[in-house]
C-alpha positions in Angstrom: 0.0 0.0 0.0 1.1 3.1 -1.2 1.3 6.3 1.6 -1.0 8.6 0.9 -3.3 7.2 -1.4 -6.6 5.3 -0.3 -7.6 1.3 -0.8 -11.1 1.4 -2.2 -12.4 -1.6 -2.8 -13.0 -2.5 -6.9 -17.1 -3.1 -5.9 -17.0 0.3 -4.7 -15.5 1.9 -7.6 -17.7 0.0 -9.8 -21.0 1.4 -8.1 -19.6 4.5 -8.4 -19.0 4.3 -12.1 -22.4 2.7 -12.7 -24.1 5.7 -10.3 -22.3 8.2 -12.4 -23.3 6.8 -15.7 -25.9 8.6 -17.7 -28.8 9.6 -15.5 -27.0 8.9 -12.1 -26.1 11.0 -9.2 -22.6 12.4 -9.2 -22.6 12.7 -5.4 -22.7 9.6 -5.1 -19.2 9.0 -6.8 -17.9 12.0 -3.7 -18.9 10.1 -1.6 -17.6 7.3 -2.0 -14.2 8.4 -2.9 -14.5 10.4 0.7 -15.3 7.2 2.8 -12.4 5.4 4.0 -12.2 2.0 3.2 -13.0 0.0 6.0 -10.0 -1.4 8.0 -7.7 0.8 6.7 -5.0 1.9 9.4 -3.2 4.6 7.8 -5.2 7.7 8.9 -4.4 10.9 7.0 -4.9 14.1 9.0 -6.4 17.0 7.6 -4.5 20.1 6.7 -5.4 23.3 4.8 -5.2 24.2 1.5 -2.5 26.6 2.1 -0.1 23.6 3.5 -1.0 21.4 0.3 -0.5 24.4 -1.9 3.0 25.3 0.0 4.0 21.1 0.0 3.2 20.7 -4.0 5.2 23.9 -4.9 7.7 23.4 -2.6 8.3 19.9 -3.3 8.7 21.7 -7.2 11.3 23.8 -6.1 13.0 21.0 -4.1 13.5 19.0 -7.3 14.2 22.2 -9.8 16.8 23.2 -7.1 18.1 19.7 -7.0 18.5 19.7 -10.7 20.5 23.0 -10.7 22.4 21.8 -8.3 23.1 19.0 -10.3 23.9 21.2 -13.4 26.1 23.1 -11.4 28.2 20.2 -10.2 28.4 19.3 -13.6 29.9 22.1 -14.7 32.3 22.4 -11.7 33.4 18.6 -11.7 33.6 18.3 -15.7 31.6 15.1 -15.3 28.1 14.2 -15.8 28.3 10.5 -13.8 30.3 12.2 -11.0 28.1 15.5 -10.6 25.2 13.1 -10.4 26.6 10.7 -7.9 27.8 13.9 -6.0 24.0 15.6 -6.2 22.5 12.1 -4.7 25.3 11.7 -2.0 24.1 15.5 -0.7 21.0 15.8 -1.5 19.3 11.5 -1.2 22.1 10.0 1.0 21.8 12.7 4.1 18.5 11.8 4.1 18.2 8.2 4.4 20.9 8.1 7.0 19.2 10.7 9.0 15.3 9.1 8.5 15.9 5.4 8.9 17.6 5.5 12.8 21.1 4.5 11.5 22.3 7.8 13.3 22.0 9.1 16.6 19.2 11.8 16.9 21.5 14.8 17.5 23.8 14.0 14.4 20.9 13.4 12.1 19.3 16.7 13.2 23.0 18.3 12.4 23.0 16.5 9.3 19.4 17.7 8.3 20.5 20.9 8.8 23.6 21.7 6.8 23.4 19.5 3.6 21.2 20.2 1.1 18.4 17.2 2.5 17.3 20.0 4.6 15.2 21.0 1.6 13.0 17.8 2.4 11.3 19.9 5.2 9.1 21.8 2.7 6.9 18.7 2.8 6.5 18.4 6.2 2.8 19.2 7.0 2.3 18.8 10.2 3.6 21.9 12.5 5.8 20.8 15.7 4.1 22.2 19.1 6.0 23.1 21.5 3.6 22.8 24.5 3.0 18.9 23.4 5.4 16.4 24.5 5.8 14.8 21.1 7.8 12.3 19.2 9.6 15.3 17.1 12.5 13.2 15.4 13.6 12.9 11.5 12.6 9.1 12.0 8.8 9.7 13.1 8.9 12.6 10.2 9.6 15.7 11.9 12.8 17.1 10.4 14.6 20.1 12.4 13.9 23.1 10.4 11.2 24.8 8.9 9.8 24.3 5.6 11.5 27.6 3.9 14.7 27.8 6.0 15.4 23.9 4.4 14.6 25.3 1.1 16.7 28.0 2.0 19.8 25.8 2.7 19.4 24.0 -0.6 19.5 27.3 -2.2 22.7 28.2 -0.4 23.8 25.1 -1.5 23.0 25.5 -5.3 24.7 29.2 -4.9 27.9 28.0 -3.7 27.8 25.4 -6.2 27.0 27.7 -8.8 29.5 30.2 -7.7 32.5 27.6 -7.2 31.4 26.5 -11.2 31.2 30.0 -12.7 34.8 31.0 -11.1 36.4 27.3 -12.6 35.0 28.3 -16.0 36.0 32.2 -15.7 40.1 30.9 -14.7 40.2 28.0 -17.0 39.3 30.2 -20.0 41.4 33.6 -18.7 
């Protein structure tokens, strides 16, 4: 099972077609596609259209960021198989590490912060309390910064990248 998306059942689906055929009631197809299936464990808690908006755009500029950076690393390394084994060892590697408990919690949060897998907190929808006594580690979801300042450290990330790149090119051809 896929996160995220919902199991309804094929007899479900097919009353829904059949009630939305010619003559039939389109609500009913709503509402069956906003019951959840029965048994299903994996609750999805609601969060406003502003947070979906921010997570689908962000997660955007997460990937266009992570393909400049790419392109940058490129240009400084002079080679496409290292500059994209170097974008997924800062960008998908951090990550991982820090998100499947193979690091302790304070060097995962360090790590989250500094590489460029501190961009993965734009899709983090749920806000962090700080009255409630929560589970707020990178294993359980919660990654240390906030949505924008990660996307801000990618960003730093591509500039340096960038900048290192446009200086190589400027020596090399002076």
């Amino acid at each position: 099972m896929w996160p995220g998306f919902r199991n309804v059942p094929i007899g479900r689906v097919g009353d829904a077609v059949a009630d939305a055929g010619p003559g039939g009631d389109d609500r009913r197809v709503a509402e069956l596609a906003a019951q959840p299936p029965d048994g299903d464990r994996n609750r999805i808690l609601p969060v406003g259209t502003l947070t979906e908006v921010r997570v689908v755009v962000g997660t955007a500029a997460l990937v266009a960021l992570t393909a400049v950076l790419a392109l940058g690393l490129g240009a400084l390394l002079r080679r496409g198989v290292l500059a994209v084994l170097a974008a997924v060892a800062l960008v998908v590697v951090p990550y991982l590490l820090a998100t499947t408990a193979l690091l302790p919690l304070g060097f995962a949060q360090w790590l989250l912060r500094i590489t460029p897998a501190a961009a993965f907190s734009v899709q983090q929808s749920i806000p962090r309390y700080p009255q409630v006594i929560g589970d707020y580690r990178p294993q359980t979801g919660y990654l240390p910064l906030p949505p924008w300042a990660g996307l801000a450290v990618l960003c730093g990330w591509v500039a340096l990248v960038l900048g290192l790149a446009a200086y190589r090119m400027h020596r090399r051809d002076a």
